[in-house]
Every structure is written in structure tokens, then in C-alpha cells.
KEDRENMI-331839 format. One record per residue: z negated, x, y of N, C-alpha, C, O in turn. Coordinates in nm, 4 decimals, decimal comma. Atoms other than C-alpha are relative to their C-alpha. Layout:
# residues N
{{Z X Y} {Z X Y} {Z X Y} {Z X Y}} ...
END
This chain:
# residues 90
{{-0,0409 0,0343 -0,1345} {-0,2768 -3,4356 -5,9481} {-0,0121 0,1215 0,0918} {-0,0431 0,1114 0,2105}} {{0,0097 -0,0660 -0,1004} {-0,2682 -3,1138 -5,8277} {0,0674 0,1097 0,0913} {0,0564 0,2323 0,0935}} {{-0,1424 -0,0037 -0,0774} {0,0228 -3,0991 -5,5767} {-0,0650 0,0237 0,1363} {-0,1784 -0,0072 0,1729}} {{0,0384 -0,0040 -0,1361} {0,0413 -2,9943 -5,2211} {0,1085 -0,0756 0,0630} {0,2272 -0,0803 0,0309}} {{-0,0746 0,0259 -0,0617} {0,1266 -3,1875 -4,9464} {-0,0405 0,0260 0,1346} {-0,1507 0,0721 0,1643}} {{0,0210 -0,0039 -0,1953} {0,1640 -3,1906 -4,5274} {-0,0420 -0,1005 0,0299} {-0,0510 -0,2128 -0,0197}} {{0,0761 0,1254 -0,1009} {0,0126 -3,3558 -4,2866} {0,0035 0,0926 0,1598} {-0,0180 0,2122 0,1797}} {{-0,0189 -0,0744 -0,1593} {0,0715 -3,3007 -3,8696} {-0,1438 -0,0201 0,0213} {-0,2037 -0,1176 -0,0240}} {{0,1426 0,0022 -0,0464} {-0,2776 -3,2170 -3,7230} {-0,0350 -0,1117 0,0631} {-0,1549 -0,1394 0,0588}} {{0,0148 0,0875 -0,0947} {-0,2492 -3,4954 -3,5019} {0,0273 -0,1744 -0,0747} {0,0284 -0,2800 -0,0113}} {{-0,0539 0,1211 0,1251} {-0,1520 -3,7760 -3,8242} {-0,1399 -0,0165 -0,0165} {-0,2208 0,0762 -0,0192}} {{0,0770 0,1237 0,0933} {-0,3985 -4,0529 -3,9464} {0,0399 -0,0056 -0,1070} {0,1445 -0,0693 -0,0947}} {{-0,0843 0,0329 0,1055} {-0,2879 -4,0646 -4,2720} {-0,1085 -0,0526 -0,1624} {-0,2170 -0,0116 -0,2037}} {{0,0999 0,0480 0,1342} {-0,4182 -4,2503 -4,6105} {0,1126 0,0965 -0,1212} {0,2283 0,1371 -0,1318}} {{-0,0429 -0,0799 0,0852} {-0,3734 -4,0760 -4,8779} {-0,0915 -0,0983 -0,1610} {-0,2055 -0,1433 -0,1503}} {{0,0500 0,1001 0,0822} {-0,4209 -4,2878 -5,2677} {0,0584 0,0838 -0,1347} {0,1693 0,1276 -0,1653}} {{0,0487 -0,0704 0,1302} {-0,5380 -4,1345 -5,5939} {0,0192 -0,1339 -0,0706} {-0,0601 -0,2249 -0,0466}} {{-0,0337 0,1276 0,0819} {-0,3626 -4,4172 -5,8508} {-0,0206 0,0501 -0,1130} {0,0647 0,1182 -0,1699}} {{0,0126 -0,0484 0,1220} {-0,5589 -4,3552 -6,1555} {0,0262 -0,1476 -0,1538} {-0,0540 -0,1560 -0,2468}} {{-0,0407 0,0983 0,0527} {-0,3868 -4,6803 -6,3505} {0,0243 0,0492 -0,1250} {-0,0144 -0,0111 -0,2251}} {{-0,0801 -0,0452 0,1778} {-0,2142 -4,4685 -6,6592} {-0,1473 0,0742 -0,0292} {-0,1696 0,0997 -0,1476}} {{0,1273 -0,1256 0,0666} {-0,5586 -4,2438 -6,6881} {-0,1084 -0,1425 -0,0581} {-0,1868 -0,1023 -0,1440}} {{0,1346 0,0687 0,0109} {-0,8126 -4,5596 -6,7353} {0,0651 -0,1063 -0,1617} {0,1762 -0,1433 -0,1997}} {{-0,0213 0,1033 0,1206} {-0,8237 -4,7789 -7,0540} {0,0342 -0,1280 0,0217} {0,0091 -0,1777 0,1315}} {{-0,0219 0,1421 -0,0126} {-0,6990 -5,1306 -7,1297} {-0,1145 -0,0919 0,0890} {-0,1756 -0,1496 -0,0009}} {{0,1820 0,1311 -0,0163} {-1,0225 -5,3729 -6,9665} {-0,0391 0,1297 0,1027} {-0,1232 0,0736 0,1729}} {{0,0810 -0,0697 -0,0287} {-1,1350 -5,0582 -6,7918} {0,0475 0,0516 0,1659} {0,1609 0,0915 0,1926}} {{0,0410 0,0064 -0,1379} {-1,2317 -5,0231 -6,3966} {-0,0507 0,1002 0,0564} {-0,1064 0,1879 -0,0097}} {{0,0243 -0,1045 -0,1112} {-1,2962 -4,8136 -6,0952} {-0,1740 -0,0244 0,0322} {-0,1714 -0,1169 0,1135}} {{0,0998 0,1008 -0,0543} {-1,6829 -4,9110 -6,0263} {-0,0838 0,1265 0,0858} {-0,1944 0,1026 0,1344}} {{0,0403 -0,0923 -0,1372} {-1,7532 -4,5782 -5,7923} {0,1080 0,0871 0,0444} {0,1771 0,0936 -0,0573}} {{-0,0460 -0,0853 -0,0825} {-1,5473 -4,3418 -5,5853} {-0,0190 0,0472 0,0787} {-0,0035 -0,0195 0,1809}} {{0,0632 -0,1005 -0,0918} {-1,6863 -4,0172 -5,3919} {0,1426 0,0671 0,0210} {0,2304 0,0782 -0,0646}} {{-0,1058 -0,0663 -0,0234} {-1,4334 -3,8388 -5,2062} {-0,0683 0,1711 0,1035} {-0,1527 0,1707 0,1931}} {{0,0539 -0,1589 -0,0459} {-1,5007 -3,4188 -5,0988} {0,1202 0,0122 0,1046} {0,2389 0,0121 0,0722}} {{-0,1040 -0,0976 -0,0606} {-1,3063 -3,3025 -4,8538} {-0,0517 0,1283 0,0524} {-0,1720 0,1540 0,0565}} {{0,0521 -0,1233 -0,0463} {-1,2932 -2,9506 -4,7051} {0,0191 -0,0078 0,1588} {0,1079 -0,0637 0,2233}} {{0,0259 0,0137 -0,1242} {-1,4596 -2,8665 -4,3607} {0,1097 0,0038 0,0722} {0,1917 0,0876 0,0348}} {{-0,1015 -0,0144 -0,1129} {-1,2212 -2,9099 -4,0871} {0,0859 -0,1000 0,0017} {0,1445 -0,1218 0,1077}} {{-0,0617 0,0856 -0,0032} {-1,0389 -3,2017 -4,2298} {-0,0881 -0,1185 -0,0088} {-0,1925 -0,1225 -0,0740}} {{0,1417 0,1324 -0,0132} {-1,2258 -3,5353 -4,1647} {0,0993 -0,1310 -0,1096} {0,2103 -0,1723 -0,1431}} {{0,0379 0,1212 0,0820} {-1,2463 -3,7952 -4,3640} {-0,0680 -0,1451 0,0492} {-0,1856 -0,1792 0,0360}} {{-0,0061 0,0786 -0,0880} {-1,1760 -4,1086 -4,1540} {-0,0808 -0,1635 -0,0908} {-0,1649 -0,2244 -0,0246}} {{0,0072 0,1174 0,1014} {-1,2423 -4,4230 -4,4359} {0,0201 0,0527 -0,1415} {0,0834 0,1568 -0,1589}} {{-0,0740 0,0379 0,1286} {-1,1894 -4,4626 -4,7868} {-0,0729 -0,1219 -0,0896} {-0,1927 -0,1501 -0,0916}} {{0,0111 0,0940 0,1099} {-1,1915 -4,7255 -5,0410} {0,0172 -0,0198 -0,1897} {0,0319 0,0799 -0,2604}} {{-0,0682 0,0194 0,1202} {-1,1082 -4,8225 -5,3749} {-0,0071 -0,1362 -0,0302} {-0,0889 -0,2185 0,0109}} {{0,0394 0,1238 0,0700} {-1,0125 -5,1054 -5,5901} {0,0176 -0,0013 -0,1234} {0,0237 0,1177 -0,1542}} {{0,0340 -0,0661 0,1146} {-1,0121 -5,1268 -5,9558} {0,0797 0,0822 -0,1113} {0,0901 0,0757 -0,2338}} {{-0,1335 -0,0877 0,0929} {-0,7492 -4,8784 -6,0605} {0,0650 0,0917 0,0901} {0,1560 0,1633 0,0481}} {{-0,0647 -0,1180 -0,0718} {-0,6689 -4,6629 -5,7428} {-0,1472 0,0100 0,1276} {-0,2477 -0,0610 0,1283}} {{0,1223 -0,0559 -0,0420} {-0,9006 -4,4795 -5,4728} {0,1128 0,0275 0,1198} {0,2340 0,0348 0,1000}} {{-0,0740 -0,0241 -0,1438} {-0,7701 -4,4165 -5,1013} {-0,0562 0,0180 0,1058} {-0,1040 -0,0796 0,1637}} {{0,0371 -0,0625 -0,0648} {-0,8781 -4,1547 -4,8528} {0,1014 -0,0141 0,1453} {0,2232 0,0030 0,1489}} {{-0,0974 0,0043 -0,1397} {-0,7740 -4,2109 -4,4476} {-0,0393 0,1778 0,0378} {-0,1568 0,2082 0,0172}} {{0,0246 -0,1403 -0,0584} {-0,7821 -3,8256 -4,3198} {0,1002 -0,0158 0,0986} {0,2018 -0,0852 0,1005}} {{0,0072 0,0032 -0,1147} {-0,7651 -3,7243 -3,9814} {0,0222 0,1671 0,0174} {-0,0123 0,2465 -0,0701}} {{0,0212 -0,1742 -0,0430} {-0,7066 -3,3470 -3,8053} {-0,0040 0,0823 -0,0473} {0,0730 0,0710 -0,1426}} {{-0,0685 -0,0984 0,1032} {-0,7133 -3,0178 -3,9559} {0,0467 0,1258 0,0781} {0,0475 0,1046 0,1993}} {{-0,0389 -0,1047 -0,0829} {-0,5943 -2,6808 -3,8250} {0,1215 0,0473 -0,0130} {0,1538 0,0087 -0,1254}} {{-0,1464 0,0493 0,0768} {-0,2234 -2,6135 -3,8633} {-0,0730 0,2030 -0,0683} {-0,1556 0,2882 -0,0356}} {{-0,0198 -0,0922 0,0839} {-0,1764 -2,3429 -4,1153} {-0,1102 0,0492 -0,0909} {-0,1296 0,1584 -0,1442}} {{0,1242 -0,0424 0,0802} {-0,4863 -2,3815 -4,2877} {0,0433 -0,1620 -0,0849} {0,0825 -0,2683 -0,0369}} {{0,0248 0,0653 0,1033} {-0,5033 -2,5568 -4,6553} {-0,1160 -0,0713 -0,0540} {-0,1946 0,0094 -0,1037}} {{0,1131 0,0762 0,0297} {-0,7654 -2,8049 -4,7462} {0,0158 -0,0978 -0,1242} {0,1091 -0,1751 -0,1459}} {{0,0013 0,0663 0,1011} {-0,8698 -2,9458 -5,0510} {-0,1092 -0,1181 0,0417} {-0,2108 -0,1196 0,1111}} {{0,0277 0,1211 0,0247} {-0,9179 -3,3040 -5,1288} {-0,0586 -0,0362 -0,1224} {0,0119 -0,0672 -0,2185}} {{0,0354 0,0668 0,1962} {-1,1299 -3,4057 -5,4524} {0,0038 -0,1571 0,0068} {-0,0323 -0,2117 0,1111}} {{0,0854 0,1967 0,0641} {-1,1794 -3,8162 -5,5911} {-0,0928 0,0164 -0,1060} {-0,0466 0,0697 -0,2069}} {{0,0554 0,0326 0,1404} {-1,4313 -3,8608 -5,8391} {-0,0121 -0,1274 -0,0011} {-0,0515 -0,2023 0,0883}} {{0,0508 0,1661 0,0063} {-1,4559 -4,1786 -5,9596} {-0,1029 -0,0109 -0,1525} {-0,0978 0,0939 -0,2169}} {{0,0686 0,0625 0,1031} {-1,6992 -4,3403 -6,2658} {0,0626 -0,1432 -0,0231} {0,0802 -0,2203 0,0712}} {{-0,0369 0,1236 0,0485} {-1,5693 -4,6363 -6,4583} {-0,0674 -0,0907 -0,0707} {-0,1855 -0,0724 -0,1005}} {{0,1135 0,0661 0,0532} {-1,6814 -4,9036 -6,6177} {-0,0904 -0,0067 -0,1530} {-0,1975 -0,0511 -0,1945}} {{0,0470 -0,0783 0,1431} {-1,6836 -4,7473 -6,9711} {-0,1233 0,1095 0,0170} {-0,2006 0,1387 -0,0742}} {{0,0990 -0,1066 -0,0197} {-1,9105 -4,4649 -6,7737} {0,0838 0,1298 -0,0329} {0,0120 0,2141 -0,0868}} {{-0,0705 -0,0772 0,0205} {-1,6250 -4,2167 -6,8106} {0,0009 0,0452 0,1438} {-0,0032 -0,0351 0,2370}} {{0,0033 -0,0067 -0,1388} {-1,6208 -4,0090 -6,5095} {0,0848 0,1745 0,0169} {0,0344 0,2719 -0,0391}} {{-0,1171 -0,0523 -0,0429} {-1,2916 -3,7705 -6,3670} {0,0394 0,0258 0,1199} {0,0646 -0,0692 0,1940}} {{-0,0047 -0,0144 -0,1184} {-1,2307 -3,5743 -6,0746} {0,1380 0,0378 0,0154} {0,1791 0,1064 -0,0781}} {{-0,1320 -0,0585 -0,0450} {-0,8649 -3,5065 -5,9100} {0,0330 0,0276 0,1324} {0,0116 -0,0605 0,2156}} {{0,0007 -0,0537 -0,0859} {-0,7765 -3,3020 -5,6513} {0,1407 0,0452 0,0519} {0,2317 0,0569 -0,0302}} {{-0,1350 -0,0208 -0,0612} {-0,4774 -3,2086 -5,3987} {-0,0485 0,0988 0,1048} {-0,1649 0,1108 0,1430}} {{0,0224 -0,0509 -0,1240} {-0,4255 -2,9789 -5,1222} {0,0582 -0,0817 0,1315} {0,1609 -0,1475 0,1146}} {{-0,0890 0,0099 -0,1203} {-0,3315 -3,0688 -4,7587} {0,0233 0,0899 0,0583} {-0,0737 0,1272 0,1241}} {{-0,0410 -0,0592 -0,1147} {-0,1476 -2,8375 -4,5707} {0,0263 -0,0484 0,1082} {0,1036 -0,1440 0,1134}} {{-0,0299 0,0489 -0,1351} {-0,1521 -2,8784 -4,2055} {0,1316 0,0511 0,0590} {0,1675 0,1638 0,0248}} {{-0,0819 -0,0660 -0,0604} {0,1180 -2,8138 -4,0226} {0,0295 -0,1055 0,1734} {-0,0033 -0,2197 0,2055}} {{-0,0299 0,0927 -0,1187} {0,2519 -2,9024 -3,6581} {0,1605 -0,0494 -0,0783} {0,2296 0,0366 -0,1330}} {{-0,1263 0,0654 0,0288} {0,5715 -3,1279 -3,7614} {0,0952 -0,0590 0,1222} {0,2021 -0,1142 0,0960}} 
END
């Protein structure tokens, strides 16, 4: 997952890590930690048992920020994926 996308400094935006094809038949989301990098906030997030979803907030335009998910499942298998956001004014 590790694609860049935009975001306007001034956007709310959720952003959702769908790890459905990565997890086994029977097998579940049962934690999700999310990293972000300083400057971009990290408004909410959730999960439920097959995707993970970060609300981010602000940001500086022309500066790149990485996003990690880790999650643990219910097998105890545990996988981190990461994206950039570029800011930009839009």
C-alpha cells in the first residue's frame, strides 16, 4: 500500500486501510495502531474486522507525511502498511 496521495491542508479526510485479501478465511482485525508523522493530526480512527480507518486533519502544503496501520489479528499475525500524504493547497 505504498502509494501517494493529496490532501488540501484545510480537508478532514478519512482515509481506510482494507486489509480483506491480506487476512485468512475465519480471520479478524482485533487491534489497530495508527503512526502518523508530526504535523499531520490524527483526528479519529477505527476499525472493524477486515479494514482500519484514519480521519486526518492539517498538514503543511508541500510537505509529505507518512501514514503507518499496524494491525494484530486474531491468528496473532501482525502487518504494518503505510502511505504518504502530500499536502497541497487544492
Amino acid at each position: 500500500m505504498a502509494t501517494d496521495w493529496l490532501k488540501d491542508p484545510d480537508a478532514v479526510l478519512d482515509w481506510v486501510w482494507d486489509w480483506s485479501d491480506w487476512l485468512a478465511p475465519g480471520e479478524t482485525i482485533t487491534t489497530s495502531d495508527f503512526t502518523v508523522s508530526a504535523g499531520l493530526d490524527l483526528d479519529s480512527d477505527s476499525n472493524t474486522l477486515s479494514s482500519a480507518t484514519a480521519w486526518l486533519s492539517g498538514g503543511e502544503p508541500g510537505t509529505p507525511y507518512l501514514v503507518a496501520n499496524r494491525i494484530t489479528t486474531s491468528a496473532g499475525r501482525t502487518d504494518e502498511r503505510s502511505i504518504t500524504i502530500r499536502v497541497k493547497n487544492r
